[in-house]
N, C-alpha and C positions, 0 to 999 in steps of 0.2 A: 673635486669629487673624488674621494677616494676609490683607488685601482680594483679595490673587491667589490666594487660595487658595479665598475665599468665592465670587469671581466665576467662578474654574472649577468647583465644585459645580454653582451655579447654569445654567452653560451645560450641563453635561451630562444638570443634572438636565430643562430642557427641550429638549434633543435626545433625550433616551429618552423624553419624555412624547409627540414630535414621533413619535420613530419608533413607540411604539405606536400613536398613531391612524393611522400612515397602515397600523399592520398589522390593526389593527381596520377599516379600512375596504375594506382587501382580503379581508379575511375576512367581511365582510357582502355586497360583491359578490359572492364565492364561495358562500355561503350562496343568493343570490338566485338564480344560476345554476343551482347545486345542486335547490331548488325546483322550477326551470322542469325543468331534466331529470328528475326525479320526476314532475310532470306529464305528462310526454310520455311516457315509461314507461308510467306507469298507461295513460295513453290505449292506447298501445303494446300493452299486455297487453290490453285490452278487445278491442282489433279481434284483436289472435291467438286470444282466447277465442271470434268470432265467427266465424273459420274454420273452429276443431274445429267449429263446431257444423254449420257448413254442409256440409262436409266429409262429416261425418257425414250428414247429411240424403241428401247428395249420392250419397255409396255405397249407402245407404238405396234412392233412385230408382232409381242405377243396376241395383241388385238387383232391381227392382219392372221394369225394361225388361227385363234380362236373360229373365225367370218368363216375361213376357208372351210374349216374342219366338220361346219354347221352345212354348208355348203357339198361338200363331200356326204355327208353320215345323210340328208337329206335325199339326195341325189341315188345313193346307193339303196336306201331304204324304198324311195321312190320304185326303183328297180325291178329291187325285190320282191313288192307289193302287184307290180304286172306281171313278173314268172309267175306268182302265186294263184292272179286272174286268170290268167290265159291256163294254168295246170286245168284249176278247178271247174275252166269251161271247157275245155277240150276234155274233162271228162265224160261230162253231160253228153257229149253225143257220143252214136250209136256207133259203131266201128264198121266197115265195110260196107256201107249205104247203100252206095253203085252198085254191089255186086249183090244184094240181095235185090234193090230195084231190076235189074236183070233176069234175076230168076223166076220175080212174080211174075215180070212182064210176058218171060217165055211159057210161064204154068197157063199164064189168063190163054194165052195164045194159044195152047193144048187145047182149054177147054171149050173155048169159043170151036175149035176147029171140031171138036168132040160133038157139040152142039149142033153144029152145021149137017155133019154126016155121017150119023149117028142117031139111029130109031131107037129114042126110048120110052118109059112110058112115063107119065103126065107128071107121080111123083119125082121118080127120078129127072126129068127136066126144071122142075120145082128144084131141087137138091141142086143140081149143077148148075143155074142161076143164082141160089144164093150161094155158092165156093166162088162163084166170078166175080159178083159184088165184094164180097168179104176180101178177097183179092183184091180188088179197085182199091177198097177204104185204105187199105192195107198200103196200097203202092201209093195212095195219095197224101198220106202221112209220110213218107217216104220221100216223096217228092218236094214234101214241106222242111221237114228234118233237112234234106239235101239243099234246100236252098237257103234255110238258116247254116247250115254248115259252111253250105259259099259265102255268107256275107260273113259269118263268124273267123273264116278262114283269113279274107280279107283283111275283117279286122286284127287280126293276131300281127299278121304281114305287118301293120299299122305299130303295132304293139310291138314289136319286133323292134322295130325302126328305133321306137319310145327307146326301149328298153337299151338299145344300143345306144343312143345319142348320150342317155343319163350317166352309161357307164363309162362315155368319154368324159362327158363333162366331170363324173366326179375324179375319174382317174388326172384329168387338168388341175382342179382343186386338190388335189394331194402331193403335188406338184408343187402347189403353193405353200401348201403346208409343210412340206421337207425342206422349201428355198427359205421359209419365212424363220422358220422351227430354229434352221442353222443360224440363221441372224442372231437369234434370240440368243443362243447359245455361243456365239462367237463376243455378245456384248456381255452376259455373263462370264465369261471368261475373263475378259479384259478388264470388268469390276472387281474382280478379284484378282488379279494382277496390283490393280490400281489402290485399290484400299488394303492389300501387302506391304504397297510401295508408301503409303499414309500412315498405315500402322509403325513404317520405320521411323518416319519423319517425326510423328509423335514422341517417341523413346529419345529420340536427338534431341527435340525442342524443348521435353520437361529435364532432359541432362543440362541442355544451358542454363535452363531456368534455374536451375539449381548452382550452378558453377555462376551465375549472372547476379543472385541473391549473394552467395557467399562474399564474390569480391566487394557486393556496394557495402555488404558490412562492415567487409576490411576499410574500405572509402569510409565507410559512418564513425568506424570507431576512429581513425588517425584523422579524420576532420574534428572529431569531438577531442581528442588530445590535441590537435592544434590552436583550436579554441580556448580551451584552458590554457596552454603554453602562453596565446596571444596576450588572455584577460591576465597571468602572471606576470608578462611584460609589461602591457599598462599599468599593472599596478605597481611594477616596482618603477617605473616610469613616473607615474604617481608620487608618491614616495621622493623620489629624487628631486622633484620639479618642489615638493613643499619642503624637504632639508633646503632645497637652494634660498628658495622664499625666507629662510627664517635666518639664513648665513649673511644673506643681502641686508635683510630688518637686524641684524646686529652688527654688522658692519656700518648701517644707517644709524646708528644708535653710537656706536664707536666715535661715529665722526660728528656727530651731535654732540656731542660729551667732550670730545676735543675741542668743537669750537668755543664750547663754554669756560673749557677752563683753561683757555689759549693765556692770559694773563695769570696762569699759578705753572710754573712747571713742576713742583712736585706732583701737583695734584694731574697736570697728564701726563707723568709718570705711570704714577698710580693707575688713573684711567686704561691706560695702552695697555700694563700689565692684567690688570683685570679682564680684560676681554680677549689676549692673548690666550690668559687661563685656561677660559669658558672654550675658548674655540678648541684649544688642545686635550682639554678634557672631555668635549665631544669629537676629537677625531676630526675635527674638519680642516686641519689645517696641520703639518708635519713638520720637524723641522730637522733639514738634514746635516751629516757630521758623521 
């Protein structure tokens, strides 16, 4: 086989070994790149799993503010609505009750005693019998008033009580709401911590993704020149294996032709040179000197 033929095999066959590693070594950078973005993912996914969660918590709180706050605005309104009661019935009554029952009772006492001894005449004791009764009616609606007063009084005392226990209770309830409030706001806080800290990872993961595409390209293209380099060497592989085929079938043909004309030696003279010819004028055979 001639040397130009062996030395271009040889070159192509280390230019394709050349351009596989350099695609084998793009594709293990890609690989390592690949890797690293897989990690930051994973990471990636963790902290988004750590949101739902808090998220969740956080609606949770916010639910537990909402109850309280219903709780509280209730409670204080409640409140409100029995100061309100208790004003507009402690207006209703008459102020100083006692002390005006006091004073009838001393008048009636005047006139009773005026009446006893006391000569008067027939109208006039007509007159000062009705100031006594009208006095009685008088003290007797008084007596009534004053005992709606007592139970009214009573009940305030009652209301009072209300009215206190509601303003613990909601002042408890707001309580709940500042403890609960803070949650909410300490889980906000941390989701925006956390989706900062996601927003980074994102900008890192589409940077790989870009550097991760670039290099498998580099890998596509020197696999895709290695392949050609490869199908070049088959075919001149090709090529070789049918020169040889054709050097062998005239060397087969040589010796066929020799044995035929084994009894003329001119003529395998002639024979020998003839195919010596043929071989030298395609190169397949050299002769040195």
């Amino acid at each position: 086989m001639p040397k130009r033929k062996i030395n271009e095999i040889e070159g192509a066959e280390k230019k394709y070994r050349a351009l596989i590693q350099t695609r084998n070594q793009y594709n293990e950078a890609a690989r390592l790149i690949r890797e690293e973005r897989n990690e930051i993912n994973a990471k990636k996914r963790e902290l988004l799993q750590e949101i739902k969660k808090l998220r969740e918590e956080k609606a949770h709180f916010a639910e537990e503010v909402r109850k309280y706050k219903k709780i509280r605005d209730d409670c204080r309104r409640r409140a409100r609505e029995l100061i309100d009661f208790k004003r507009k019935n402690l207006k209703k009554l008459p102020k100083n009750i006692e002390d005006e029952m006091d004073r009838i009772s001393e008048r009636i006492r005047e006139l009773e005693y005026r009446q006893e001894t006391t000569a008067t005449t027939l109208e006039e004791e007509k007159a000062l019998i009705e100031r006594i009764k009208s006095l009685m009616r008088r003290l007797n609606e008084l007596i009534e008033l004053n005992r709606e007063k007592m139970e009214i009084d009573a009940k305030m005392g009652e209301i009072d009580q209300q009215i206190d226990s509601l303003f613990k209770e909601a002042e408890e309830a707001h309580k709940r709401v500042v403890e609960y409030y803070e949650k909410v706001r300490e889980r906000a806080e941390r989701i925006e911590k956390i989706l900062h800290e996601v927003s980074h990872l994102i900008v890192e993961v589409n940077k790989l993704n870009d550097k991760y595409r670039e290099l498998r390209e580099k890998a596509d293209y020197y696999h895709k020149r290695a392949m050609e380099m490869r199908a070049k060497i088959m075919e001149i592989k090709r090529a070789k294996r049918e020169e040889y085929e054709k050097m062998r079938e005239m060397v087969d043909e040589l010796n066929r032709r020799v044995r035929e004309a084994l009894m003329d030696e001119e003529k395998i003279e002639k024979v020998v040179d003839d195919n010596i010819k043929e071989l030298l004028k395609k190169g397949k055979i050299t002769i040195g000197g």
